[in-house]
RORO-330301 format. One record per residue: y, x, z of N, C-alpha, C in turn. Coordinates in steps of 0.05 Angstrom, whole numbers, plus 5000, padded with zeros to 4 digits. Layout:
RORO-330301
R:Y:X:Z:Y:X:Z:Y:X:Z
...
This chain:
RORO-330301
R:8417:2528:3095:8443:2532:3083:8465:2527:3104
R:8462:2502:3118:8479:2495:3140:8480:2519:3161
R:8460:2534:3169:8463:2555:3184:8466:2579:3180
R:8470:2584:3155:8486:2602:3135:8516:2595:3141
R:8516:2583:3140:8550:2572:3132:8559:2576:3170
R:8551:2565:3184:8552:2568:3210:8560:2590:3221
R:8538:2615:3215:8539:2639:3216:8561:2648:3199
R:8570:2653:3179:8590:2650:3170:8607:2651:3176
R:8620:2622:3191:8642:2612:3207:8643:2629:3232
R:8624:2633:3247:8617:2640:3272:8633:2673:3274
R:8616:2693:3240:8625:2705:3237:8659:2718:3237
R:8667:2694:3229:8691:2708:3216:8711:2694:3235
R:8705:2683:3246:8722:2676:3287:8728:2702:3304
R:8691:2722:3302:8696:2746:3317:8719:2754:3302
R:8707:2763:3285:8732:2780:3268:8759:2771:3271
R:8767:2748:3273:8796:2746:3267:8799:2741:3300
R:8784:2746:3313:8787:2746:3349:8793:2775:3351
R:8776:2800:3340:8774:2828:3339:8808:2836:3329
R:8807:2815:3309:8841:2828:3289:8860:2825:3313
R:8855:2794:3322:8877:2787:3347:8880:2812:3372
R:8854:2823:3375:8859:2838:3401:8860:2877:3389
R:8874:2873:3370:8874:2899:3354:8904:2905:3344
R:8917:2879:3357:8958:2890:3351:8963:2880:3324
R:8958:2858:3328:8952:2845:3294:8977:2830:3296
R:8998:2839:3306:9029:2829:3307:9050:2838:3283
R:9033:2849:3262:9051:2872:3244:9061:2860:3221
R:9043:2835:3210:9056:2823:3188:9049:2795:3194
R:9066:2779:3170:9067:2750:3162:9078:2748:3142
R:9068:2716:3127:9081:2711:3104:9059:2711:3083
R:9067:2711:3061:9050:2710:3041:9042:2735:3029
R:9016:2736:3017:8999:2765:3007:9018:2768:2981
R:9021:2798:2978:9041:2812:2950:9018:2815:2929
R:9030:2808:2911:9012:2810:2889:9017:2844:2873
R:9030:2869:2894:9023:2890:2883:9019:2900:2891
R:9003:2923:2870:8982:2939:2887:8990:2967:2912
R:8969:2970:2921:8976:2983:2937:8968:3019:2927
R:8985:3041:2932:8971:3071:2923:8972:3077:2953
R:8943:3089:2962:8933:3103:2979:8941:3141:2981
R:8951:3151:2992:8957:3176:2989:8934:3197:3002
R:8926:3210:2990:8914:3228:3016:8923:3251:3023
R:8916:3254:3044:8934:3271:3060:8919:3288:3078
R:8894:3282:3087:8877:3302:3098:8856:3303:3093
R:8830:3311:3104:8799:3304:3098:8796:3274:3112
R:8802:3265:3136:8800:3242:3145:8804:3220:3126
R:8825:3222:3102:8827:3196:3073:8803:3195:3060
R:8785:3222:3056:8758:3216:3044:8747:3198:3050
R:8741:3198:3084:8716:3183:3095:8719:3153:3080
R:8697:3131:3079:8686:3115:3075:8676:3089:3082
R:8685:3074:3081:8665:3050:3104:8651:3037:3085
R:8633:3014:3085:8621:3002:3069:8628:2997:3045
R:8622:2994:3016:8633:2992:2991:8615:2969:2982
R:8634:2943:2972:8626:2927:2961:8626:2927:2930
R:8606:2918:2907:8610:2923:2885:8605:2896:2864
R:8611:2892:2848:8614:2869:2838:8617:2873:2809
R:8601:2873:2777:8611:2891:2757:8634:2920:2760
R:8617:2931:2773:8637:2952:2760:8662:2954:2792
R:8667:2938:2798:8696:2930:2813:8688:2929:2845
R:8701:2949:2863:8695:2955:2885:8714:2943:2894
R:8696:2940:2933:8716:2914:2947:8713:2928:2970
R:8724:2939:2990:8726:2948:3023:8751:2938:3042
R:8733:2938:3062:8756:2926:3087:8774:2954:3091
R:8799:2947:3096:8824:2962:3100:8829:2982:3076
R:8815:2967:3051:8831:2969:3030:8841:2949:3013
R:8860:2947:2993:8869:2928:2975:8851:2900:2960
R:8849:2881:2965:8829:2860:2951:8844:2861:2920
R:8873:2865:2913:8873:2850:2889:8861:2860:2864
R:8852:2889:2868:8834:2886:2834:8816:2872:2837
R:8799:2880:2862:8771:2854:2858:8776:2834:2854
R:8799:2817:2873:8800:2780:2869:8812:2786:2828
R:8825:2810:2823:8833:2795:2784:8818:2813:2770
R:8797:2823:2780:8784:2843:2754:8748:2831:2763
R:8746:2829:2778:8709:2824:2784:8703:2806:2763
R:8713:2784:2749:8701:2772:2733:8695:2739:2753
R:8693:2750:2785:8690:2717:2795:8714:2702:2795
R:8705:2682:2801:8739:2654:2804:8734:2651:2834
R:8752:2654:2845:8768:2653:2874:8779:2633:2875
R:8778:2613:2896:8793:2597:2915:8813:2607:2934
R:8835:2607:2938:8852:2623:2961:8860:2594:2972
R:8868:2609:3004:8883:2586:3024:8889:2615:3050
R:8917:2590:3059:8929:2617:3077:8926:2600:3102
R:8921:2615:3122:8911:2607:3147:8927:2613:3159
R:8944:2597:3184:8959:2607:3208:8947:2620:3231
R:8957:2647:3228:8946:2663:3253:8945:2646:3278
R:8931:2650:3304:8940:2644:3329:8955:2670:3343
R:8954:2702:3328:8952:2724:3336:8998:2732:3334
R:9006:2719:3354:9038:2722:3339:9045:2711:3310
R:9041:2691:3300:9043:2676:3282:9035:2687:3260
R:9023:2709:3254:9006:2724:3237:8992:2710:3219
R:8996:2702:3194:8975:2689:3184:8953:2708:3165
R:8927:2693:3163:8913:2703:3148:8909:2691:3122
R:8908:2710:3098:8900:2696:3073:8867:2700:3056
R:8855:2670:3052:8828:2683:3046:8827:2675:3019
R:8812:2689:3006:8803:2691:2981:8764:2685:2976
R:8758:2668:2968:8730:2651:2974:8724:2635:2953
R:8696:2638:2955:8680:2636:2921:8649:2623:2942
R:8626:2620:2917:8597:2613:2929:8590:2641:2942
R:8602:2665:2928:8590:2692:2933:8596:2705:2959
R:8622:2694:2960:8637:2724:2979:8661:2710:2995
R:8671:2721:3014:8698:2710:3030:8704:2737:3038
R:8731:2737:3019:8750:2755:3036:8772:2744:3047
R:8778:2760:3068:8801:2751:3087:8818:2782:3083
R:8843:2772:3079:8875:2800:3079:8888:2785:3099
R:8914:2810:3095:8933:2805:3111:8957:2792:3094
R:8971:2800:3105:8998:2796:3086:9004:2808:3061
R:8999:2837:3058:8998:2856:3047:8971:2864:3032
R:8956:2842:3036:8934:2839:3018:8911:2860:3019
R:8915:2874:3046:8894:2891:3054:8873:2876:3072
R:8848:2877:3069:8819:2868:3070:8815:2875:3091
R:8815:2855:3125:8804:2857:3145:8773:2840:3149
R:8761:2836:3132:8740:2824:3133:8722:2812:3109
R:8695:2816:3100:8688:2811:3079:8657:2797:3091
R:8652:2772:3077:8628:2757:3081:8611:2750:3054
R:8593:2761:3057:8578:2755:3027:8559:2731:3037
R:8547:2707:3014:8536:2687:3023:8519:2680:3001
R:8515:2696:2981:8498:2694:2957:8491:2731:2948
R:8473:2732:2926:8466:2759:2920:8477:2777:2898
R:8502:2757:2896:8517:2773:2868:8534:2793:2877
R:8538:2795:2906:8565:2825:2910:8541:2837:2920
R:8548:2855:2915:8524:2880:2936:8541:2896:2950
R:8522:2919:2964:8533:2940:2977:8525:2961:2955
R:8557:2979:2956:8545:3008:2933:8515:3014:2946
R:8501:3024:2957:8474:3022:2965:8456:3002:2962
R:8466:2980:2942:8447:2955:2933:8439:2935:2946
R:8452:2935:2977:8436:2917:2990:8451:2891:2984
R:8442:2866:2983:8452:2839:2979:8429:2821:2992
R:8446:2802:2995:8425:2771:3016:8399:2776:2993
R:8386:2767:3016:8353:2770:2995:8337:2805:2996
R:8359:2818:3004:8347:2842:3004:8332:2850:3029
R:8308:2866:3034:8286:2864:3062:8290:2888:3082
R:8283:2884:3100:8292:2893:3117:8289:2924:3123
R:8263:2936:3095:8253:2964:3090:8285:2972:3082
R:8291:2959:3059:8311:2956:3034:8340:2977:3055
R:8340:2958:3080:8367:2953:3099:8353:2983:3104
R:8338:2990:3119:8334:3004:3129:8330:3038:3111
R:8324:3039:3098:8328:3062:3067:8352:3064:3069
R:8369:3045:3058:8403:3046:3049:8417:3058:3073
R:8412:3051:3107:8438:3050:3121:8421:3068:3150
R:8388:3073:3145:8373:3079:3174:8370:3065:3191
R:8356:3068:3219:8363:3048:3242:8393:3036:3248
R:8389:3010:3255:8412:3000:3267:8422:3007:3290
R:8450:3011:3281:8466:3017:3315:8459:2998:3337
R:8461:2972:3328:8446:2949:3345:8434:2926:3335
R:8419:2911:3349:8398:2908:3344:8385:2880:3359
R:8386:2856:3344:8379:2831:3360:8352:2818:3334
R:8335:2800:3347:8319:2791:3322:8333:2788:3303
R:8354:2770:3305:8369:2759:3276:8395:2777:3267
R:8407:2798:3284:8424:2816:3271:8422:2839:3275
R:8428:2862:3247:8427:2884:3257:8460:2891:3241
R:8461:2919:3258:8492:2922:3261:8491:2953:3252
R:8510:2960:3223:8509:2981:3226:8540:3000:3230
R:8552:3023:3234:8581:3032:3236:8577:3054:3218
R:8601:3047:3201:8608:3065:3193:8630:3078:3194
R:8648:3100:3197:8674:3112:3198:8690:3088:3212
R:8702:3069:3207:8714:3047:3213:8713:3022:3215
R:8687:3016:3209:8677:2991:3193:8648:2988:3200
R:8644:2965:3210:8615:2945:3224:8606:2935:3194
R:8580:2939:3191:8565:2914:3176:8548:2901:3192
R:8547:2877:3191:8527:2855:3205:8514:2843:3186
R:8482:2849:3191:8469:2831:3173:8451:2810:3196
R:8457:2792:3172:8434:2769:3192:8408:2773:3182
R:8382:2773:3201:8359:2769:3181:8346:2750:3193
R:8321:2736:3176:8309:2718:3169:8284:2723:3166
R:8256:2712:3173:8235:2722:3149:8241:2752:3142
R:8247:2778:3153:8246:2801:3146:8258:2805:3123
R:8274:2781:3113:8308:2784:3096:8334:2773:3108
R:8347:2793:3080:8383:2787:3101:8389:2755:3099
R:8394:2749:3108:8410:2725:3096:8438:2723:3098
R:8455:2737:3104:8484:2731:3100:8488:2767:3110
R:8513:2773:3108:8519:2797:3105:8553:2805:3114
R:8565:2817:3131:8592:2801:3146:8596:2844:3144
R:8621:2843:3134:8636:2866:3150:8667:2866:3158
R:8674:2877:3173:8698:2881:3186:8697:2913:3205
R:8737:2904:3202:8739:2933:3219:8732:2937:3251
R:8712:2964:3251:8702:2961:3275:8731:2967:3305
R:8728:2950:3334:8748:2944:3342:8742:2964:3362
């Protein structure tokens, strides 16, 4: 569990190291509690990155957290973090299940699952094997004993594995 949580932490350093070296100078202040409407405007708005699901209620990086943090049905912890990135702060939203991290504007640069209640729309959740990973998403883009890495359109998933299961599950925007 301790090295769950480690990885975790470890995790979500890159990421907010990745946010820092990605011009992450654009906001501060506190997350708005309204929603955001997405417009589309070409075929490029289609594309997709990972889809988190949770009853019913979908969660993706560099889109809006607040229906998931008030419609999923979980209870959230929030705390707002001081950027190092131009005084940027980050705000996370964090449960036993899941850690999201937004911006100001409450758009989702990072999502960490740490239990098997969020999945991926493709089903995968901690506990799921490594056939499982591999059905849902194909070979990994990369590839260490304990992580495999997959890209999608904009967006990294990192799974850790274990025993030929995930054990934690990390995405962010790829940099």
């Amino acid at each position: 569990m301790l090295k769950t949580k480690l990885f975790a932490v470890g995790l979500s350093v890159l990421c907010l190291m990745s946010f820092m070296l990605s011009g992450c100078n654009k906001a501060s202040g506190t997350p708005t509690t309204e929603s955001t409407t997405v417009t589309e405007t070409t075929p490029e708005a289609k594309k997709e990155g990972f889809v988190f699901e949770y009853n019913g209620i979908s969660l993706e990086v560099d889109k809006p957290a607040k229906e998931f943090v008030d419609k999923s049905g979980l209870s959230f912890n929030y705390r707002e973090m001081n950027g190092a990135c131009g005084g940027v702060q980050m705000f996370e939203y964090y449960n036993d299940s899941v850690v999201i991290k937004t911006l100001k504007s409450g758009i989702v640069t990072n999502i960490t699952l740490t239990d098997d209640r969020v999945k991926t729309k493709e089903g995968i959740t901690i506990g799921s094997t490594i056939e499982q990973l591999k059905a849902a998403y194909g070979e990994p883009q990369d590839q260490t004993d304990s992580t495999w890495s997959f890209s999608r359109d904009s967006t990294v998933l990192l799974c850790e594995i274990e025993d030929g299961k995930i054990k934690s599950i990390f995405c962010n925007t790829a940099v």
